[in-house]
C-alpha positions, 0 to 999 in steps of 0.5 A, a space after each residue: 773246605 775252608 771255613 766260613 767268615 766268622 760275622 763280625 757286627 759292623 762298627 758304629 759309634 756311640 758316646 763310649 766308643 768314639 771317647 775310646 778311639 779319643 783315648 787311645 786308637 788300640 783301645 777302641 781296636 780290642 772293644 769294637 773291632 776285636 771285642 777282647 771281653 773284658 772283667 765287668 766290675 761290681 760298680 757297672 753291675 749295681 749301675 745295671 741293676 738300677 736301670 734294669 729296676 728304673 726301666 721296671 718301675 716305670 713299666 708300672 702304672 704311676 699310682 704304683 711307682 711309690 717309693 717301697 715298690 721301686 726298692 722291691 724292684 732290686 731283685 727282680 732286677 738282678 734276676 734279670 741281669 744274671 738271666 742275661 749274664 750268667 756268668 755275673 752270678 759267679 763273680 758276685 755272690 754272698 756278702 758282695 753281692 747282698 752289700 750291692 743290692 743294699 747299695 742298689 737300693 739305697 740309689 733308688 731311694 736317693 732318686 725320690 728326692 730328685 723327682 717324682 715318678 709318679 707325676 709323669 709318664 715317659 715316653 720311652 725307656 731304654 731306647 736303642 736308638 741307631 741313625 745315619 748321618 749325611 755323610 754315613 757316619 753310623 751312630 748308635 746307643 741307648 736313651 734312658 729315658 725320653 719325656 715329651 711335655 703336654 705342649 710337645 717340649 722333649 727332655 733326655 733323661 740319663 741315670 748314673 750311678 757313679 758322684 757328679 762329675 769333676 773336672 776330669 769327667 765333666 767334658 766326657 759327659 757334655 759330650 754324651 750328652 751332645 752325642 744324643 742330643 745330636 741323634 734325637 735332634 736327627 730322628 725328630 727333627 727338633 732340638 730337645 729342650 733339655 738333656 739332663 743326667 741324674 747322678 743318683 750316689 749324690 743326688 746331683 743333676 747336671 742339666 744341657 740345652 742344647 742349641 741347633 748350631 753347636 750341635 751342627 757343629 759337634 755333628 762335624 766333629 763326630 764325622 772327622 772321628 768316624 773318618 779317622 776310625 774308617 782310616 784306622 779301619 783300612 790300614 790296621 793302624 790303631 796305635 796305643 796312647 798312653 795317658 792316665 787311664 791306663 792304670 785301669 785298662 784290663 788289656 795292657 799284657 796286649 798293649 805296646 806301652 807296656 812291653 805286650 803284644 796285640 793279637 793280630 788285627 782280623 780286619 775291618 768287619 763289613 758283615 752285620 750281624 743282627 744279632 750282635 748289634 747291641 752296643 754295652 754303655 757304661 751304666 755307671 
């Protein structure tokens, strides 16, 4: 008796993997289609911790939400990831690990000086959010946050752990931002009067209002990516390509470019299973 299919959760994009496919048509291959684990560095940890200790906070009543009880949060925060990833206990531990909850903390003290948590209440906090376009292209991923003023005006809300993006990284996160801008503009009906990213290491704020056209038309763009993937998808053929990033890819013992050999491609999933759905977005 053969064995059974191995269930693999059907693809879908989110800002992360349609900049993946952008980037390199492999690299998106090992992360969505193969799902090669890959090590988690202790930046993307302390970026976990923060939003588990923001998601917390705000969990609490607002007459709660000062500032010494968002920094007593950190631990249980990181009791709660390494509940989820154990493993993350034995690649963080003594000296490194008390210099990340040091530096987990000293982020949600820099977030006071960026706003007030206890003069509103979200609507939601870490929200998955999975929609269909028109035309089928599956989107997929995660809100931080999502206000909704007294006369109905919505804001998106993303936290980062990571400085204020440069020249190299500011297309990328205009592109997040459209990304879920497009979606709550599809799941509500409404345009969101503003998205804005916290860049919480430097207490900057990058701030987008989008506009129903652009975002038609960045809706088109995303449709042309899915098409590419799909094709992808049929022919096996994800080809490497090389750039800058390179230097910080876990995978090139794999990759072409670098004299490796992919592991064969299993095929384009069709199954969905339900409980492998979850989509891991840089917390950084």
């Amino acid at each position: 008796m053969s064995d059974p299919p191995v269930r693999r959760s059907r693809p879908a994009l989110s800002p992360s993997r349609a900049n993946d496919f952008k980037q390199c048509p492999l690299l998106y291959r090992f992360r969505a289609i193969v799902r090669i684990p890959e090590r988690s560095t202790t930046a993307q940890v302390k970026g976990t911790v923060v939003h588990a200790a923001l998601e917390a906070l705000y969990a609490i009543p607002s007459s709660k939400r000062d500032c010494d009880s968002a920094v007593e949060l950190i631990e249980p925060a990181w009791d709660k990831v390494i509940t989820e990833s154990p493993q993350l206990a034995e690649l963080i531990s003594g000296k490194e690990l008390a210099t990340l909850l040091e530096q987990a903390r000293s982020l949600v003290t820099g977030y006071y000086e960026m706003e007030d948590p206890t003069r509103f209440d979200p609507e939601s906090c870490e929200q998955r959010v999975e929609i269909e376009l028109a035309d089928g292209t599956p989107l997929r991923g995660f809100i931080d946050r999502i206000d909704v003023a007294s006369n109905g005006m919505l804001r998106v809300v993303d936290y980062k752990t990571g400085k204020s993006p440069r020249e190299f990284t500011e297309a990328k996160a205009l592109f997040q931002m459209k990304f879920y801008a497009l979606v709550v503009m599809r799941m509500r009906g409404v345009v969101p009067a503003q998205l804005k990213l916290m860049y919480l290491a430097d207490k900057q704020s990058l701030t987008y209002k989008p506009d129903e056209g652009e975002l038609v038309r960045f809706e088109r763009m995303l449709s042309a990516i899915w098409r590419a993937i799909l094709a992808a998808g049929e022919s096996g053929d994800f080809r490497p390509k090389r750039g800058k990033l390179c230097n910080w890819c876990d995978h090139q013992a794999l990759c072409p470019e670098f004299g490796g050999t992919p592991p064969a491609y299993p095929g384009w999933p069709t199954t969905v299973d339900a409980a492998n759905l979850l989509v891991s977005e840089s917390a950084s």
